[in-house]
N, C-alpha and C positions, 0 to 999 in steps of 0.2 A: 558265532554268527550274530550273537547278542549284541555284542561289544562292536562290530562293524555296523548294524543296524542303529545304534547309539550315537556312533561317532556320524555316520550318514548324518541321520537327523541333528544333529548337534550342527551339523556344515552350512544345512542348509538354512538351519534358522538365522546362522550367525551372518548368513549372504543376504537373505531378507532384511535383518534388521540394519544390516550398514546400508543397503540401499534403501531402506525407506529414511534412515536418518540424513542421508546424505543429498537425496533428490527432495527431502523438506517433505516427503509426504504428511506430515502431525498437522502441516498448518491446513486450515480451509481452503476451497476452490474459493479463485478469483473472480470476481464480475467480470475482467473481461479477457477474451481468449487472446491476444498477437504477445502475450507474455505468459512466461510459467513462474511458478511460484520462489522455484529457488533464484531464477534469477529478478524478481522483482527486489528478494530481500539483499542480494549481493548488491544487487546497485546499491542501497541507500547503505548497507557496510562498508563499501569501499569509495564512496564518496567523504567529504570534508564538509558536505551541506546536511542541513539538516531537514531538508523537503527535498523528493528526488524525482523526478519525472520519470514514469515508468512505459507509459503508452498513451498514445493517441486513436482513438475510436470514436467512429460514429457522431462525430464534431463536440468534440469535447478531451479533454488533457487528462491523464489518471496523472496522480501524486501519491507517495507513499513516503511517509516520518514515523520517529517513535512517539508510543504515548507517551511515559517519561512523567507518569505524573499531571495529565493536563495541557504539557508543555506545546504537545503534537496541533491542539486547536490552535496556540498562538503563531506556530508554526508555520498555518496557513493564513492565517490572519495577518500575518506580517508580508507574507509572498507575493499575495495579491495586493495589499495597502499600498508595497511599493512599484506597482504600477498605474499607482494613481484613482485607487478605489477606495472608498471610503464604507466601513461594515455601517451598517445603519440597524441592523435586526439579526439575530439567531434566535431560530426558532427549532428546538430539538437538537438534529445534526443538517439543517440548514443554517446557511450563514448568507444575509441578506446586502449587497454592496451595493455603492452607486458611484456613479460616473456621469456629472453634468444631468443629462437628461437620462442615463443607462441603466437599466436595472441588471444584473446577474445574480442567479442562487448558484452557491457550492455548497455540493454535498458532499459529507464526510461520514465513515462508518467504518467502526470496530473490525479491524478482520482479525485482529487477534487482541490477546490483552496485553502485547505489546506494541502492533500497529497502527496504523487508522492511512486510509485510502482517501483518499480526496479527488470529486470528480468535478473539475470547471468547465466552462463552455470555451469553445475556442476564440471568441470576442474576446475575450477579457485581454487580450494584449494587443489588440488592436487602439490606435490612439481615439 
């Protein structure tokens, strides 16, 4: 009876942990809900870019890159440059652009210590 109560538990751990590896439960909740977490990270692995647009909410654009060392800020820094913004200020994980007479902030933050989320305002690709 041991030995099947052994094996039971043994099953069902081993069904917990491939599902929580496998639905990405380890990483944090997202800020924002019309996306979950495994497929936020699938986008940007199966993409060839290296900033990945994840969702759109409440007038504003999510983006998701790797940290990589730093690289993840130039990452956004470059995204938005080439549509014609120019960074003028970072201030923390705000990044300050402008456009003619335009101001926009993106905000960017940690969600793991491999990615960083970026949130811009839906203007910004407007001419």
């Amino acid at each position: 009876m041991r030995k099947y109560l052994l094996i039971v538990l043994f099953l069902l751990l081993s069904v917990f942990l491939t599902r929580f590896v496998l639905n990405r439960e380890y990483y944090p909740p997202l800020p924002i809900s019309s996306i979950n977490k495994r497929e936020a990270v699938s986008r940007l692995e199966h993409s060839s870019e290296t900033i990945v647009k994840i969702a759109g909410e409440d007038g504003y654009e999510w983006y998701i890159t790797r940290m990589e060392q730093g690289r993840g800020y130039k990452n956004v820094t470059r995204m938005v440059s080439k549509n014609g913004w120019t960074l003028k200020n970072r201030d923390g994980n705000g990044f300050f652009f402008m456009k003619k007479d335009r101001t926009i902030i993106v905000t960017t933050q940690m969600w793991t210590g491999n990615y960083i989320l970026c949130k811009i305002p839906n203007e910004w690709r407007s001419k």
